[in-house]
N, C-alpha and C positions, 0 to 999 in steps of 0.2 A: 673761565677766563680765556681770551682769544689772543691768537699774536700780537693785535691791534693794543692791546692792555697793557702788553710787557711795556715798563720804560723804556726810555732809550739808553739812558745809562746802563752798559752793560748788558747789552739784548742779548748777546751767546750765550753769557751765565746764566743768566734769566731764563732765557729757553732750556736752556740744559736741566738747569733745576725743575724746573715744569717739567720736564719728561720724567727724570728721575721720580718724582713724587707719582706721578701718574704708571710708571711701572710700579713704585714700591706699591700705591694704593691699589692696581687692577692684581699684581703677585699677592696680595694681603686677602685680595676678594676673591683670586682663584687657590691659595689656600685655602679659605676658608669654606668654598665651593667643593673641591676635593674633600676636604671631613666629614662635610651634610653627605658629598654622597657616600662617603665608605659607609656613613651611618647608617643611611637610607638606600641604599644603591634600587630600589625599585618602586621609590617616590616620585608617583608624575610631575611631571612639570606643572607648576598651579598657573593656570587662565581661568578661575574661579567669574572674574570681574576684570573690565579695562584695567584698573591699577596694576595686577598682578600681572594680566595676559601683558604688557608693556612692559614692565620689568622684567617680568621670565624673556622675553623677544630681545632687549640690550642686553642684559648680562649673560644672556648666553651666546654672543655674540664679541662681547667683548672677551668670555675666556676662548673665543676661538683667534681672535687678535693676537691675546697675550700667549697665548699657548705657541702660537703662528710665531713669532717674533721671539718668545725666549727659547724656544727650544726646535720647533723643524728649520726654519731657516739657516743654524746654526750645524742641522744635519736630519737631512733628508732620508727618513726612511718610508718603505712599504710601511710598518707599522704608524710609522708618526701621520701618515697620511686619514690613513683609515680613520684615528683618533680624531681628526681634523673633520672630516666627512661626518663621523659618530659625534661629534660637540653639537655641527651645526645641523645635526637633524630636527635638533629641542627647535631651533627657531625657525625651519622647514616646518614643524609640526602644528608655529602658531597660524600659520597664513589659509584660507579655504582655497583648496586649488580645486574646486569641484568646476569650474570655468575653464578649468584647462583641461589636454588628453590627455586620460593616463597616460599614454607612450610619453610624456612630453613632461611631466609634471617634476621628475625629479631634476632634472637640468634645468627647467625653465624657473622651478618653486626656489629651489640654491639662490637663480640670478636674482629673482624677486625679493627674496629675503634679504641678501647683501647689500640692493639697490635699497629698498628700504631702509635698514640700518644706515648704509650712508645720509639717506635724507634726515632720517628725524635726528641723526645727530648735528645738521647744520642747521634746524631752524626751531626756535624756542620751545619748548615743550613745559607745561604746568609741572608744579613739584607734585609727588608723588601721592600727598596729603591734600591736593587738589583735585586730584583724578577719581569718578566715584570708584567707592569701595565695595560698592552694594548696588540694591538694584532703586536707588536713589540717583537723580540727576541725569539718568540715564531717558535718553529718547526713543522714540513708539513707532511702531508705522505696520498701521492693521492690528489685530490680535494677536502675532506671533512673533514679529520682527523687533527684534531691540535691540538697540546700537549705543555708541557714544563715538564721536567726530573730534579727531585732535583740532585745537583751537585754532583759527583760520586757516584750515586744511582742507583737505577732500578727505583722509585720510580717515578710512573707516574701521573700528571695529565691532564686529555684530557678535552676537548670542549666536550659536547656533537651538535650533528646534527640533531637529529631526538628526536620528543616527545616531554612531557610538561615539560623536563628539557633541551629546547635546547637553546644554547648558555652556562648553566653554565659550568664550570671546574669541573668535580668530578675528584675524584681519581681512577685511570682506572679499569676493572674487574680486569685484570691479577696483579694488586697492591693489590687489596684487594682477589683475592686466594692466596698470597704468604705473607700477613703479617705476619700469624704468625710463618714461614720462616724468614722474617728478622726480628721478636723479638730476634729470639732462636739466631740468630747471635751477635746482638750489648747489648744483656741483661746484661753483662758482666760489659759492658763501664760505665763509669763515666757521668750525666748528663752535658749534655752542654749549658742548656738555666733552668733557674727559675722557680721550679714546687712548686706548693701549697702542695702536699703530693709526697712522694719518694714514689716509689716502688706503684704505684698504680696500674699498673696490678697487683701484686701480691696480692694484696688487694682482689681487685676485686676478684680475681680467689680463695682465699682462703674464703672471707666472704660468707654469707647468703641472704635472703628477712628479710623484717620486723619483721617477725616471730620470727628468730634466732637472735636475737641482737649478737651486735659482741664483747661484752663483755664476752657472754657465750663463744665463740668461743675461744675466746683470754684464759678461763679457762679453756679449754683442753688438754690434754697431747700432748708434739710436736707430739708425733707417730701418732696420729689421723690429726696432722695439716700437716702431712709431703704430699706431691703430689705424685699421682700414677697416670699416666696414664692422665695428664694435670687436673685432681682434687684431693683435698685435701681428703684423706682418709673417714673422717667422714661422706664426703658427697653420697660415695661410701656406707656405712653403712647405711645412711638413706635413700637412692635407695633402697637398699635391702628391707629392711620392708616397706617400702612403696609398692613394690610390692608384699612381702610375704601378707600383707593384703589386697588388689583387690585379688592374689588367692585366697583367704580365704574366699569371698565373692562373686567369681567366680565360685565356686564349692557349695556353701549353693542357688547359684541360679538354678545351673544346676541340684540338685536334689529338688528343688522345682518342676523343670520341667519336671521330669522325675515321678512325683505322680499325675500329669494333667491326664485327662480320654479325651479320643477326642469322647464320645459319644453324647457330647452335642458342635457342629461345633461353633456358636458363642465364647462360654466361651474357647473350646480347642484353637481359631484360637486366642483370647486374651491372651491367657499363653504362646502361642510360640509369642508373640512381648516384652517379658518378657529381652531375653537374648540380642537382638539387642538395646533394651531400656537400658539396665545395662550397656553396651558399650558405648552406645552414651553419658550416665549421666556421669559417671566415669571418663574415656578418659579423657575431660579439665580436673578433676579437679587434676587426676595425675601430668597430661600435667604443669599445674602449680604450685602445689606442688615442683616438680623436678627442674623445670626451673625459677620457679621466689624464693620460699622459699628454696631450695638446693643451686641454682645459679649453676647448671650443665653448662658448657660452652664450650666453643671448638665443638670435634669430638663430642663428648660425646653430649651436647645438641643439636648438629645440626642433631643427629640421634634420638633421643628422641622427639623431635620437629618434623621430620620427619615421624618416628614413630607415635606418635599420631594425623596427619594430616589424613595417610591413615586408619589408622582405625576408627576415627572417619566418613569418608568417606564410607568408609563397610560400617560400623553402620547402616550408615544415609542409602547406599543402600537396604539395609538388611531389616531395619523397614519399609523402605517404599513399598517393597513385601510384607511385614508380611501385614501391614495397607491395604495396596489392600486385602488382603483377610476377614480382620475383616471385615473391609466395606461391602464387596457381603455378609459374613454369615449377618451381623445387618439387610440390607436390605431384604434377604432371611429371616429373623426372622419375616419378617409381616405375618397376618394372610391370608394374601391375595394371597401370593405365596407357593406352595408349594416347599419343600424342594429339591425333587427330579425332578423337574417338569422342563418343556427344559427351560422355562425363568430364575428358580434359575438355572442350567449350563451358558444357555448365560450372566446372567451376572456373574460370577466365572470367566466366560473368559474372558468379557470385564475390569474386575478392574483386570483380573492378566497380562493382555496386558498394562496396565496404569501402575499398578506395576512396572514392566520390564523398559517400558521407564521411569519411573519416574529416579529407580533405575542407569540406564545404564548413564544418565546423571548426576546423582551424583558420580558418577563413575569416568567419564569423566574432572568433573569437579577434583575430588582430583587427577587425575593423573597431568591435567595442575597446581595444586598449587604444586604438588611433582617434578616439571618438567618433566615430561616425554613430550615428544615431539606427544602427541597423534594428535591431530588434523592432524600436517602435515604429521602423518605416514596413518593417514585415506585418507588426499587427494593423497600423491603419492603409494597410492599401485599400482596401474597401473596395472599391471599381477597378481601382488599376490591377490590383490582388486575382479578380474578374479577368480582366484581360489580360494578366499573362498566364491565368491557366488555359485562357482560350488558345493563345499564343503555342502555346505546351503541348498543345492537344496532340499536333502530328508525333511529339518525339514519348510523349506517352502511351499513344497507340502501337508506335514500334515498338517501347520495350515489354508490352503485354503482348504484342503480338510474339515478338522473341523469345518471351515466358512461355508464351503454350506451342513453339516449336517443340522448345525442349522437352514440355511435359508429354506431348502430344507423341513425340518422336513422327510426324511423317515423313520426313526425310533426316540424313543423317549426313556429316562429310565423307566425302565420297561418292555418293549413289548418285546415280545417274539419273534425272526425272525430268518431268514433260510438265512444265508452267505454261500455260495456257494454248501456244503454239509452236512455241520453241522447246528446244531439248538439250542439255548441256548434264558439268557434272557438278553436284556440290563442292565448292572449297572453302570455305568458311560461315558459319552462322555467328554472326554478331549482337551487341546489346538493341542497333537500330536498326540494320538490313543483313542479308544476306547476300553472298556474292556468288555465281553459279557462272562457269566456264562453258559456252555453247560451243558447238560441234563446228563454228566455224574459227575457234580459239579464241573468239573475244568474251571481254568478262563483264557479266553485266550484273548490277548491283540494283537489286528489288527492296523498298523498306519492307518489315516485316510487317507489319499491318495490310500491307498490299498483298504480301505472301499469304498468310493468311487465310486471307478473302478471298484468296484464287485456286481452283485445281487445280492441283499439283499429282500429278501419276506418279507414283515410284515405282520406277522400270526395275530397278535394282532388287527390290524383295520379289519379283516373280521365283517360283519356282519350277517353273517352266517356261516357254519360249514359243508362243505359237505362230504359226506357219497359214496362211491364207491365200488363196488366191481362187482366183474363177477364169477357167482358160475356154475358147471356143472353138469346135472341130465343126468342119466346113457342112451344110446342110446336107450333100450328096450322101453322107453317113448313114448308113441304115440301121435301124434298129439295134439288130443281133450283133452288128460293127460296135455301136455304141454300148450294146450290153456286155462282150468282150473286154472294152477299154474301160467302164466302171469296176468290172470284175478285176481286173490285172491292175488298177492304181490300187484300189483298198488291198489287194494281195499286199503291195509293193509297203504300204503304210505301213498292214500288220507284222512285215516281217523284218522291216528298218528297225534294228537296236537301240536308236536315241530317238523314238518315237515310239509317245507313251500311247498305249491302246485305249485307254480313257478320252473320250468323247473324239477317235478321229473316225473322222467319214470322206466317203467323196461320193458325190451325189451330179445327177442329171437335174440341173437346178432353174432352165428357162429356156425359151428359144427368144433369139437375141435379134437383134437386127440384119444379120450377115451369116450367126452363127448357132452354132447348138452348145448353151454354157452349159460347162459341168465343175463345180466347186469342190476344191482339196482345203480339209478342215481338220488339223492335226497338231502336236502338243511337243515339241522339241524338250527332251530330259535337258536342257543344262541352262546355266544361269548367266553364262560368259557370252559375249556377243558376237566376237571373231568367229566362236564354235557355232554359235548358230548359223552363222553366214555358212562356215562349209556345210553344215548338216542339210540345211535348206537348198543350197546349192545340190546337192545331192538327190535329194527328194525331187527335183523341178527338172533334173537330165537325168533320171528315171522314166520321169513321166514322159518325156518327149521319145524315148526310145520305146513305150509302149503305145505312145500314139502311132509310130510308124509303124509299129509289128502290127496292128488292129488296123493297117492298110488306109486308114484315113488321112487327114492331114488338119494341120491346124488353120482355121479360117481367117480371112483378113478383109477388114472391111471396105465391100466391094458391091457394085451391082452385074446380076449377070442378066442378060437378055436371050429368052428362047426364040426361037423362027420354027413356028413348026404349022400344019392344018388343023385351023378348026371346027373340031370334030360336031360342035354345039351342044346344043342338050340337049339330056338324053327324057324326051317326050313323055314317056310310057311310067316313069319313076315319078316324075311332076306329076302325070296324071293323078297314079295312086296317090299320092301325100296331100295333093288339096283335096281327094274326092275322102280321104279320112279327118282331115277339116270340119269340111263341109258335116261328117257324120258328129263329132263332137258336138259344132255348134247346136246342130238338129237334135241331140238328145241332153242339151245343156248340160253335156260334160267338157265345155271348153277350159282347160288349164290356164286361164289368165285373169288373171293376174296370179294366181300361185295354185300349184294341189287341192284338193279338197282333203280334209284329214287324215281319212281313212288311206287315201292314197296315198300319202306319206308313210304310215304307218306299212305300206305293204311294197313302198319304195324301200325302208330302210335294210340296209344289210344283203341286200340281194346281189350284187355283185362279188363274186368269188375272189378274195386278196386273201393273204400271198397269191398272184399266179399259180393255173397248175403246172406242175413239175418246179416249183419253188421248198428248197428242204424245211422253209417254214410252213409249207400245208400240211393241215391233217391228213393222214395216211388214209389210202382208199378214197379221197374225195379228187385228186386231180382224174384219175381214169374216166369218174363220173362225169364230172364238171368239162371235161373233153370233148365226152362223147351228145352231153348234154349242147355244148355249144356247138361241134356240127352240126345236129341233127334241127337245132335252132335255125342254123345256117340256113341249111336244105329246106327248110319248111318257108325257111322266107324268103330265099331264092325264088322257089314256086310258087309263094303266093303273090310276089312282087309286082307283078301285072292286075291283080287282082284288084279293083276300087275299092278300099274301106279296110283293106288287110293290112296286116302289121308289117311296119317296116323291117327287113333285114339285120340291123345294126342292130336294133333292142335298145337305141338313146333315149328314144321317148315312150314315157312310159303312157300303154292304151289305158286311157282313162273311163273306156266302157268295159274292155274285159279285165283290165285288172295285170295284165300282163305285157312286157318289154319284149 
């Protein structure tokens, strides 16, 4: 019966009566609802069949009315709320919100469900004995879909096939994204079926949470009760400051964080988990503030609700990076690792590798409660999947490259090493580069892949220090000069205290352009670089004090020019040496292009080393070897004139007699 029906005679009483029967009759049915459940308190809801899944959807619905109207409105508690939330879960439960986002489902599936109950209570609905009860009357569509369509409606509800709601009837996705579509159309009409309260969306949508009783509301100016934007003004105003204060306290946090000192890495790495902790606290309790004590609904809470899913989501990603790294500084805090030392980096890198995944899967996780379709966009990349590990390539190459620093150990923080042309010191090895301070203070940051792939010297693990150079004393040097100043520099080596006697030498190493080089090759005992500089230093104004004492001097690159007569050549010397030519070719013993074997064989060894009077010769052979090479002399003194005799010098060996 509609208002339109009451007579006119007496329309007040008439309505009046109408209400009262409609309380006594919905109080008689939520009675009688309370007994089935004390009896049954763990009997589902039957959506067997449209008949039933429609009656469970009003009557549970209308004890939230009745319940709504005889007892919270009259006093508002936290508990009566909850009871109110828990009524209309039954008729949340008939609707498929698998169309909608998780994050979103409980606020948006509530407005869907009320908007619906509104509708079908203004526009004619078949008696209940009309509606199939079975799987009779009911329509097809394909092998798996079966529905039944309220009579000149869109209004669907389907079977479901798949899941642990298979078999019930809910009311389809596409019914429940278009409710409040068909609220906005039949809101107008006149009820057509017995409600405990009229106008209960608008209820809904205009009241509060426990908090707000809705007495205070009802003492508001219409202008704040008027709707904007599908809420009621006021509610719109208490959104505002409820976020003007999270800023408020968003900005008192961020200059907390901005007076933190990162000199001490524990306590710094604890103050930056400050701002992702404020987030994560906060978030709910906005989140419910707005949604359950505003009663934000609609667009409105299903983005707010949205809203606070993924940032709470951040949050939780966020701290749980921050966390990985408090964790390595607490552990690096023992006394047993040092701070800078490769095991505090390895493990920086292993909790900020745990970080990341921990992170990347809470990530993951809030995009599938936001619905984003993540998962199946990760299995079908297919090519794109292709090009982003191509894309990846470089930041995966660094962190293998950064993997086998550490395992590798060839440099460590601190040491000081030689990449490719430059020289600087280790200050940090990271998950993608390395940063290394060169000797001119600037800091240059290599990815580890690059590093890698390149020599790198570490200076720092020598265990000695060597010492090089090649200096040159002027040509006018004589022999026995220069045998002096090799004698007195290796004295000076072997008897320097931070110069180790393994492998030093100094040796008569060339004659140079201008000069006569002699190389100092020697091993500095220490590891520290300032001390090698004096010890070096030391060694180098040694040596110049023993080149002055050996009367020479050091040479410098110069041309000198003689003036003196020339004397020509000496006639008599040419003669012999082409007239013993002459004798080789004549008895085809010419030496060229190399010895004949045997003459090798009778070359080798024949020249007397060590020198004699050297304490490495055999005993009794230098007197020989003396007297054997004057008396060489004097034989080829004398013969020197001679055509076809043997040279003097003994350079070349005679290839007829067999003798130098």
């Amino acid at each position: 019966m509609t208002p339109k029906s009451i007579p006119s005679r007496g329309p007040r009483r008439g309505l009046l009566r109408l209400c009262l029967a409609a309380v006594a009759a919905f109080g008689l049915a939520g009675e009688t609802a309370r007994a089935q459940e004390a009896v049954n308190p763990l009997k589902p809801p039957d959506r067997s069949s449209p008949c039933a899944a429609l009656r469970t959807f009003l009557e549970s619905i209308d004890a939230v009315g009745l319940f709504l109207a005889k007892e919270y409105m009259e006093s508002p508690s936290r508990a009566g709320f909850h009871r109110l939330l828990t009524m209309s879960d039954v008729a949340v439960g008939g609707l498929d919100l698998s169309g909608l986002p998780p994050a979103a489902r409980n606020k948006s599936g509530r407005a869907a469900a009320f908007a619906l109950y509104a509708t079908l209570s203004r526009i004619p609905l078949p008696a209940y004995d009309e509606i199939p009860d079975s799987s009779e009357g009911l329509s097809t569509l394909g092998t798996n879909v079966v529905y039944w369509t309220v009579p000149n409606t869109e209004i669907v509800l389907e079977r479901m096939s798949t899941g642990h709601r298979r078999g019930e009837f809910l009311f389809s996705a596409d019914t429940v994204n278009r409710a409040g579509e068909f609220y906005d159309r039949v809101r107008g009409l006149a009820y057509t079926r017995p409600v405990p309260v009229e106008n209960l969306q608008d209820l809904v949508i205009t009241g509060g949470g426990w908090m707000v009783p809705h007495a205070w509301i009802r003492g508001l100016p219409s202008w704040l009760r008027a709707p904007l934007a599908g809420q009621a003004l006021w509610k719109w105003i208490g959104l505002a400051l409820l976020l003007a204060g999270v800023g408020l306290l968003l900005r008192l946090v961020c200059r907390l964080l901005r007076r933190g000192s990162p000199q001490h890495p524990f306590w710094w790495a604890l103050v930056q988990t400050a701002l992702p902790a404020f987030l994560l606290l906060v978030t709910p309790v906005v989140a419910y503030l707005a949604l359950v004590q505003l009663n934000l609904r609609g667009g409105a809470g299903s983005a707010i609700e949205s809203l606070a899913t993924g940032i709470t989501f951040i949050a939780g990603a966020w701290i749980a990076w921050r966390l990985a790294h408090l964790v390595a500084e607490a552990i690096i805090a023992s006394p047993r690792i040092a701070p800078e030392s490769i095991d505090a980096h390895l493990i920086r890198i292993c909790t900020r590798l745990l970080g990341i995944v921990a992170g990347a899967g809470l990530l993951a996780m809030g995009a599938d409660r936001l619905g984003l379709p993540l998962y199946g966009i990760i299995a079908g990349l297919g090519v794109g999947g292709l090009a982003i590990a191509l894309a990846a390539q470089p930041t995966i190459e660094n962190l293998i490259g950064g993997l086998s620093l550490f395992a590798d150990k060839p440099i460590r923080v601190g040491d000081v090493c030689q990449y490719g042309s430059d020289l600087g010191k280790v200050e940090s090895i990271g998950i993608r580069s390395t940063r290394i301070r060169g000797v001119d203070r600037t800091l240059t940051t290599i990815p580890n892949a690059a590093l890698s792939r390149m020599p790198v010297v570490n200076l720092s693990q020598r265990d000695r220090m060597l010492i090089k150079c090649v200096f040159g004393v002027r040509y006018e040097t004589s022999p026995e000069q220069l045998r002096y100043l090799l004698a007195r520099t290796r004295e000076i080596l072997l008897s320097h205290p931070r110069i180790s006697p393994e492998g030093m030498r100094a040796r008569f190493v060339g004659f140079g352009a201008s000069s006569l080089d002699i190389e100092v090759f020697a091993y500095a005992t220490t590891q520290d670089w300032p001390e090698f500089l004096g010890i070096r230093e030391d060694v180098f104004l040694r040596v110049m004090d023993v080149v002055k004492e050996s009367g020479t001097g050091f040479a410098f690159p110069s041309q000198t020019l003689y003036f003196a007569r020339d004397n020509g050549l000496d006639v008599a010397q040419a003669q012999a040496a082409e007239a013993r030519v002459r004798q080789w070719r004549e008895q085809g013993c010419l030496p060229f292009p190399d010895f004949a074997p045997e003459q090798e064989r009778q070359m080798q060894g024949s020249i007397v080393f060590p020198p004699p009077g050297s304490p490495a010769s055999p005993r009794g052979r230098s007197a020989s070897g003396a007297v054997s090479s004057s008396s060489s002399d004097a034989r080829g003194a004398k013969a020197g004139t001679e055509p076809g005799s043997s040279a003097s010098s003994g350079a070349i060996f005679d290839p007829i007699s067999g003798a130098g």
